[in-house]
C-alpha positions as CSV (number, residue, x, y, z in Angstrom):
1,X,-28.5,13.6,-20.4
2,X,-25.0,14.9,-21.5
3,X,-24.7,17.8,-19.5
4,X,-26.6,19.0,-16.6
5,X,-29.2,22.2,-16.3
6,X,-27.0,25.1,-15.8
7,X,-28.4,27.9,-13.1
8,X,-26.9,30.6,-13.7
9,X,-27.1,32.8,-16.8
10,X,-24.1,32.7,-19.6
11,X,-23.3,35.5,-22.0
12,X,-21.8,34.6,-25.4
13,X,-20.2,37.7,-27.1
14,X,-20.0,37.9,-31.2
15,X,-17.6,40.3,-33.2
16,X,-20.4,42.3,-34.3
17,X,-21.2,43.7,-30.9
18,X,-24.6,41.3,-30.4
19,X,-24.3,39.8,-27.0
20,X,-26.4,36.7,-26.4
21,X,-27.1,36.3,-22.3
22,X,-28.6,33.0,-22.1
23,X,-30.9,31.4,-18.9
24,X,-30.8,27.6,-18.9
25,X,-33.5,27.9,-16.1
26,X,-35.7,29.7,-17.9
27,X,-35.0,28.4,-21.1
28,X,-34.4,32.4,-22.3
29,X,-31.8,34.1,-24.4
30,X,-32.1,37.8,-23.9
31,X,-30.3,40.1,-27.2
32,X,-28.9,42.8,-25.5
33,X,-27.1,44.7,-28.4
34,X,-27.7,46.0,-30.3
35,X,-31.2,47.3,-29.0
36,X,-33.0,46.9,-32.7
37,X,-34.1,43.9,-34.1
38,X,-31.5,43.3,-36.7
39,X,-30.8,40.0,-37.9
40,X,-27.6,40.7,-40.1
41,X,-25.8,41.6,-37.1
42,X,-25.9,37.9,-36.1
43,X,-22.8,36.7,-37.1
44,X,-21.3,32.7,-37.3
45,X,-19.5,33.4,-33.9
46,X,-22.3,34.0,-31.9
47,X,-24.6,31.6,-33.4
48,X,-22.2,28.9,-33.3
49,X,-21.7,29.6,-29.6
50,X,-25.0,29.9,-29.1
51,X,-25.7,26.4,-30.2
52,X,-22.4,24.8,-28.5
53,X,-23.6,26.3,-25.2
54,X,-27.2,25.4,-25.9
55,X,-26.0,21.5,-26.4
56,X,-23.5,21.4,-23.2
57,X,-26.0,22.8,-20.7
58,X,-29.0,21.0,-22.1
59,X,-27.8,18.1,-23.0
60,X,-29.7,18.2,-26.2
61,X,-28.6,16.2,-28.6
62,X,-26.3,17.3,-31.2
63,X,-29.1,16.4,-34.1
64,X,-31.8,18.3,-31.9
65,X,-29.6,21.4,-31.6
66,X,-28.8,21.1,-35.9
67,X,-32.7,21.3,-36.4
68,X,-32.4,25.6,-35.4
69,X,-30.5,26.4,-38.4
70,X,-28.6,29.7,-38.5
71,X,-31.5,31.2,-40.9
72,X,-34.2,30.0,-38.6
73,X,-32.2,31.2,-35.4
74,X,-32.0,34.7,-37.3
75,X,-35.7,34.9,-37.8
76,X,-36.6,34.0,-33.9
77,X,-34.3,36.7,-33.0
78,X,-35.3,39.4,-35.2
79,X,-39.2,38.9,-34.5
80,X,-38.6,37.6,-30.8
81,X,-41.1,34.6,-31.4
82,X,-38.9,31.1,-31.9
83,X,-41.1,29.2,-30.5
84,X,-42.8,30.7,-27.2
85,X,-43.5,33.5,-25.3
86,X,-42.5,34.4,-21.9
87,X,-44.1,32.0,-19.5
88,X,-47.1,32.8,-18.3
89,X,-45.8,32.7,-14.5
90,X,-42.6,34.3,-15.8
91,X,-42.4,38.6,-15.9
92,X,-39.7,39.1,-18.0
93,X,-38.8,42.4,-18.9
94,X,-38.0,43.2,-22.0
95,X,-37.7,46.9,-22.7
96,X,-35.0,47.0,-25.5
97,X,-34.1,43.7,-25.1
98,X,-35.0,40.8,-27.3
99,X,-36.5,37.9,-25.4
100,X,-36.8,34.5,-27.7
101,X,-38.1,31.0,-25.3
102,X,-35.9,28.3,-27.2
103,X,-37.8,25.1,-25.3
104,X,-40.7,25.0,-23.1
105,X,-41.5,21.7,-21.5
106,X,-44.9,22.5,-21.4
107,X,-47.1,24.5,-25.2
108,X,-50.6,26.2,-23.9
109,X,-52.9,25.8,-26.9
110,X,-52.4,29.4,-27.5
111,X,-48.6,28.7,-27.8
112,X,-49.8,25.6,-30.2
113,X,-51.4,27.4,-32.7
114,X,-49.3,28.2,-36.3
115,X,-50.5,31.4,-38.1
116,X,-49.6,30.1,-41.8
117,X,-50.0,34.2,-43.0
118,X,-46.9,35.2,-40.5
119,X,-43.8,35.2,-42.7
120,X,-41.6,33.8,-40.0
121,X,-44.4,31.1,-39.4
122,X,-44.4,30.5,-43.3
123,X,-41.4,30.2,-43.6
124,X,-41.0,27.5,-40.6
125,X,-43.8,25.3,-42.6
126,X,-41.9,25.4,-46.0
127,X,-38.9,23.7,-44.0
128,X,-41.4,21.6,-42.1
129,X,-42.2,17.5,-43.4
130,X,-45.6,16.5,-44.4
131,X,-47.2,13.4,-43.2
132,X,-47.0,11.2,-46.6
133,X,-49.6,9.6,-48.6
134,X,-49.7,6.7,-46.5
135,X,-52.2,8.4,-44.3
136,X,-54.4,9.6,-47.1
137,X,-53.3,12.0,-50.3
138,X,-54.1,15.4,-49.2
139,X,-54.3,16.9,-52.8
140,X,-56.4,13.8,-54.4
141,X,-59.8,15.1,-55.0
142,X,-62.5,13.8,-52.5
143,X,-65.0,11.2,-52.7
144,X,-68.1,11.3,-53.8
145,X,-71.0,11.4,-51.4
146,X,-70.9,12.2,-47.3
147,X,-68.5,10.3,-44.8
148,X,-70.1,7.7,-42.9
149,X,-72.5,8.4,-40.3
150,X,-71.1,6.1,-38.1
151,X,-67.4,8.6,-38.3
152,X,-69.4,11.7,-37.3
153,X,-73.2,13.7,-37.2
154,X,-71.3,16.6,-38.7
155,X,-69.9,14.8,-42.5
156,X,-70.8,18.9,-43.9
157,X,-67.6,19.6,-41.7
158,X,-65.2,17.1,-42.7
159,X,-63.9,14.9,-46.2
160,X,-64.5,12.2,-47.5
161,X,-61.4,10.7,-48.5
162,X,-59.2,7.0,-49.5
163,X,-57.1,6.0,-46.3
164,X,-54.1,5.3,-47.4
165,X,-52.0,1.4,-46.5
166,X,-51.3,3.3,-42.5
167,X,-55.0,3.0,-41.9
168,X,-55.1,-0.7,-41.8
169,X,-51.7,-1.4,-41.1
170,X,-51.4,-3.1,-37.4
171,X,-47.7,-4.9,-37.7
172,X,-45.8,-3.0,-35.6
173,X,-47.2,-3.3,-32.1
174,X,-45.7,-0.2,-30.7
175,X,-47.8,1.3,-32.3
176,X,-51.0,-0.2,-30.6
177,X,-50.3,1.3,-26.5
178,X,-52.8,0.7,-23.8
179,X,-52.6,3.8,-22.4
180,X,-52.4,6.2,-25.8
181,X,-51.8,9.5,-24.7
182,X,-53.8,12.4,-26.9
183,X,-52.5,16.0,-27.3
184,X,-56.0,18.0,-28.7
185,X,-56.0,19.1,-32.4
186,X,-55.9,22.9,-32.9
187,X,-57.0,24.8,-35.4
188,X,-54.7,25.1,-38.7
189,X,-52.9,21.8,-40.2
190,X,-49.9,22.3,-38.8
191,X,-49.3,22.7,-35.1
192,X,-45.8,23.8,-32.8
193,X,-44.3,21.4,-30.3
194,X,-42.4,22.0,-27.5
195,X,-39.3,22.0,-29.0
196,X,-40.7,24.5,-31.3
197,X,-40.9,22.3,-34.6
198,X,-43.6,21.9,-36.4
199,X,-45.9,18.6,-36.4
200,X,-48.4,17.9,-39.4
201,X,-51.9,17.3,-37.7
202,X,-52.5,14.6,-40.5
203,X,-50.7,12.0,-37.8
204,X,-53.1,12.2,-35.6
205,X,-55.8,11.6,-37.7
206,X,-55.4,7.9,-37.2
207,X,-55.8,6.6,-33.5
208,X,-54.3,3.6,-32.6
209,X,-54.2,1.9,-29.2
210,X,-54.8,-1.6,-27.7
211,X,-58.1,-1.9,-26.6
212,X,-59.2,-3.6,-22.9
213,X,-59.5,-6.8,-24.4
214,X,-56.5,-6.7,-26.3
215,X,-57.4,-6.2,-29.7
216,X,-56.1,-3.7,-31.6
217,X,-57.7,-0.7,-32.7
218,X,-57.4,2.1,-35.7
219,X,-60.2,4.7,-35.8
220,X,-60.0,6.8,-38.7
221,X,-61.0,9.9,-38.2
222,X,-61.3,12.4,-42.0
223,X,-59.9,15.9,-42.2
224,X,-61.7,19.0,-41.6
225,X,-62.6,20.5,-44.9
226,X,-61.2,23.7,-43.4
227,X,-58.7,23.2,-40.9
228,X,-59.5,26.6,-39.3
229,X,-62.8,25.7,-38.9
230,X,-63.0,25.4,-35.0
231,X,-66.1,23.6,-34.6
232,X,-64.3,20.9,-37.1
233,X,-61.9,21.2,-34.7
234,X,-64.1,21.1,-31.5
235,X,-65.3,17.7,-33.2
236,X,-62.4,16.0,-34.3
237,X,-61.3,16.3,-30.4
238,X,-64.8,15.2,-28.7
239,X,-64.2,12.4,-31.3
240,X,-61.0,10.9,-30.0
241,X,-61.7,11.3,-26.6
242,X,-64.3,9.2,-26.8
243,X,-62.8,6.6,-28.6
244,X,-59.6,6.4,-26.4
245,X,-61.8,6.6,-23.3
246,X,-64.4,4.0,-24.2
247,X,-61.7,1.8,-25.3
248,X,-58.8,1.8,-22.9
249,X,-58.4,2.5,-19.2
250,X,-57.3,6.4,-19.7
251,X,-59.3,9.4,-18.6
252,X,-58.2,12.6,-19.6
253,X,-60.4,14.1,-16.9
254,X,-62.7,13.5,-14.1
255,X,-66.3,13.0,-15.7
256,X,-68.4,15.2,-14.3
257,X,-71.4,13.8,-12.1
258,X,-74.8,14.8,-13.6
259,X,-77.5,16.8,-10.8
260,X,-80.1,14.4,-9.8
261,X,-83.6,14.9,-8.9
262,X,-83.2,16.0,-5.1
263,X,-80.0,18.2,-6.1
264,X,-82.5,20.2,-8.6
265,X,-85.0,19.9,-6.5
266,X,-83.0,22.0,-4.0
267,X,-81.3,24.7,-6.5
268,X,-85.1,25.1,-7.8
269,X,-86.4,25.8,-4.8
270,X,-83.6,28.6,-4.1
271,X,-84.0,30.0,-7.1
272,X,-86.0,33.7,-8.1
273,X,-86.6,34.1,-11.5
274,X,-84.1,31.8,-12.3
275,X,-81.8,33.4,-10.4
276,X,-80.4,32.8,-6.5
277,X,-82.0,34.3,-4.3
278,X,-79.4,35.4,-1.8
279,X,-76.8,35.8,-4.5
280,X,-73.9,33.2,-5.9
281,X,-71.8,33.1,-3.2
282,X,-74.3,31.6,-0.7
283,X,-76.0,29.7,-3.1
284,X,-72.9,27.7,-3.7
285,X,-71.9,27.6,-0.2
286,X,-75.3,26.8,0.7
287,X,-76.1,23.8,-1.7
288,X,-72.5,22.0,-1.1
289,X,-73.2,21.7,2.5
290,X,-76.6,19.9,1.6
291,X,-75.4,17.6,-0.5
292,X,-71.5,17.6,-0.7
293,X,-69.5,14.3,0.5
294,X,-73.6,12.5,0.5
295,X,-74.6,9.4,-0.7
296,X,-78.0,9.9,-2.0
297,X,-80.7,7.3,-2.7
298,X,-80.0,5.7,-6.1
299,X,-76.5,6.7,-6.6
300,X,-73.3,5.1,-6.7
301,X,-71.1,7.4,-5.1
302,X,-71.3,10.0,-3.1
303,X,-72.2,13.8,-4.0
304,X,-69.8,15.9,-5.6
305,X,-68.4,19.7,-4.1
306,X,-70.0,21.9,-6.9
307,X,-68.6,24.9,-8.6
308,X,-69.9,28.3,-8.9
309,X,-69.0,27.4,-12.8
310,X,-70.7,23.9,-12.9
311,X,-73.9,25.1,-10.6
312,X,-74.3,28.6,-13.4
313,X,-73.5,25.5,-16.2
314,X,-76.7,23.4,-15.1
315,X,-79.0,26.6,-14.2
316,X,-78.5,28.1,-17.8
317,X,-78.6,24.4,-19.2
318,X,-82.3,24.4,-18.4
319,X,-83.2,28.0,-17.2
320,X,-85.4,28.8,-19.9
321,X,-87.2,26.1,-19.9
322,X,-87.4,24.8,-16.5
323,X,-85.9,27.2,-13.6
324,X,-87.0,30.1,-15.1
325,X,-90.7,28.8,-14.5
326,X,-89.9,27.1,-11.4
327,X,-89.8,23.7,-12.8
328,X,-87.8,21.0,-11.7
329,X,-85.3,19.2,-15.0
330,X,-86.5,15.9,-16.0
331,X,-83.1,13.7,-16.0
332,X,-83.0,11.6,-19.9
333,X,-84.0,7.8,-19.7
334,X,-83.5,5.0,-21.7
335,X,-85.3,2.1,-21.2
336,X,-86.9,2.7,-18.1
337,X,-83.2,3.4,-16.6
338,X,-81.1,6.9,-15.5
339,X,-78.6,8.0,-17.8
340,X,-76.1,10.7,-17.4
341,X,-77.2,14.0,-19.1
342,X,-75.8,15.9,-22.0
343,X,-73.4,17.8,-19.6
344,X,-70.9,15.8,-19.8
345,X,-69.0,17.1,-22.9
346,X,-67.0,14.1,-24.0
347,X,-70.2,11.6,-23.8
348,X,-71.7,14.0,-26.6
349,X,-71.7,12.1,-29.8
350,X,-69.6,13.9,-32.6
């Protein structure tokens, strides 16, 4: 890095009156004047300092820094929204001043997600590069017939198109990691990094890793019909998680441990109408000290601490037809043997 993290807020002063007070910690600028949000008083001066200080305290490079253009710096700070927010942890007040977030190391799906109908968001995806035809040609008309059952149970959600030459292309081998590293689709095509440009969802459309045993893989997974459908979406991130999961060593969280038997047993019996009988706080309390840090007959490690969250998740799971009539859950088999249940969202099939 070319410079180092400054820690202590700088002020750049244009002709036109605009101050600029910018906090390298917090990755701020704050516009204190003039009060409105008015981006002809931006003139070259300040933005041109604004960008040399930007570079020397960041140590951004100096192509980085080029990519906010004085047009695209005007918009952020006329609609204080280039890229992010305030953090969630960070209060700032903002009164009359304008408070734009220029980097954020870390983009909450919220913070993700590019309205195409804003104009300063429409106008950020007409400067923005399309993934190329290499992938597949996103105005070709699609195929005939349903996608493979095999890609997904839900083909009325997605097309059916030609890959294009990337979808079978394994020369380069950095392409193929062993530990590929997945950041969840969201809904429209196009989403916002941390830097706050835009990357085309298209790329990640095709996964590619090195599987356990060394092969490599490409799973290619068809667009959404509507890219703002969020079950499409809900799908399309199930999918990948599987396929990176049951193919390489990476978890992208703790699987949850399905109830057995003598667990449902026990939350049956304190159940009235379906409901705990001394209320949710003692039922939780209650049922981890039965069974938390166990090793139960059958079971390969031992019992899990339970949530309030995971404990409501498995009573309305089968409350109607089980709890609520004081019935005990029947756990799925296959073959004779114990499987893990449906509650484990990423071993649903999509």
């Amino acid at each position: 890095m070319a410079g180092s993290i400054a820690t202590k807020p700088e002020s750049i002063q244009g002709a036109s009156g605009i101050k600029l007070r910018i906090n390298f910690k917090l990755n701020t600028i704050r516009v204190t004047k003039p009060k409105k949000r008015n981006a002809s008083s931006l003139d070259d001066e300040a933005l041109d300092g604004l960008r040399a200080h930007f570079r020397k305290e960041t140590g951004f490079s100096a192509a980085r820094i080029a990519g906010y253009s004085k047009e695209e710096l005007e918009v952020a700070i006329t609609l204080a929204a280039m890229p992010f927010g305030p953090p969630a942890n960070k209060k700032l007040k903002s009164e009359h001043d304008d408070v734009i977030i220029l980097k954020s190391t870390q983009a909450t799906r919220k913070q993700r997600i590019v309205n195409h109908t804003h104009p300063a968001e429409a106008l950020l995806i007409l400067g923005a590069t399309k993934a190329g035809s290499d992938i597949y040609d996103s105005d070709a008309e699609s195929l005939d017939g349903d996608i493979a059952a095999s890609t997904t149970s839900k083909p009325e959600l997605f097309r059916n198109i030609q890959w294009g030459p990337a979808a079978s292309d394994t020369s380069n081998d950095a392409d193929f990691p062993t530990e590929p590293s997945f950041d969840q689709f969201v809904p429209g095509r196009w989403e916002r990094l941390a830097d706050g440009s835009l990357k085309d969802q298209k790329h990640k459309l095709l996964v590619r890793l090195t599987a356990k045993d060394g092969r490599k893989m490409i799973f290619k997974n068809p667009p959404p019909k509507d890219w703002n459908n969020q079950k499409a979406i809900t799908a399309l991130n199930k999918r990948v998680s599987q396929q990176i999961r049951r193919n390489t060593s990476v978890r992208f969280r703790l699987e949850v441990e399905s109830y057995v038997r003598e667990e449902r047993v026990w939350i049956n019996d304190h159940l009235v109408n379906g409901k705990p009988e001394n209320g949710w706080k003692v039922f939780v309390a209650e049922f981890n000290a039965a069974f938390a840090g166990k090793m139960l007959e059958g079971c390969e490690a031992v019992r899990p601490v339970r949530t309030h969250s995971s404990l409501t998740k498995e009573i309305e799971r089968f409350g109607k037809g089980f709890y609520a009539k004081g019935k005990v859950p029947e756990i799925q088999s296959k073959g004779g043997k114990k499987v893990k249940s449906k509650e484990v969202d990423e071993e649903e099939e999509v």
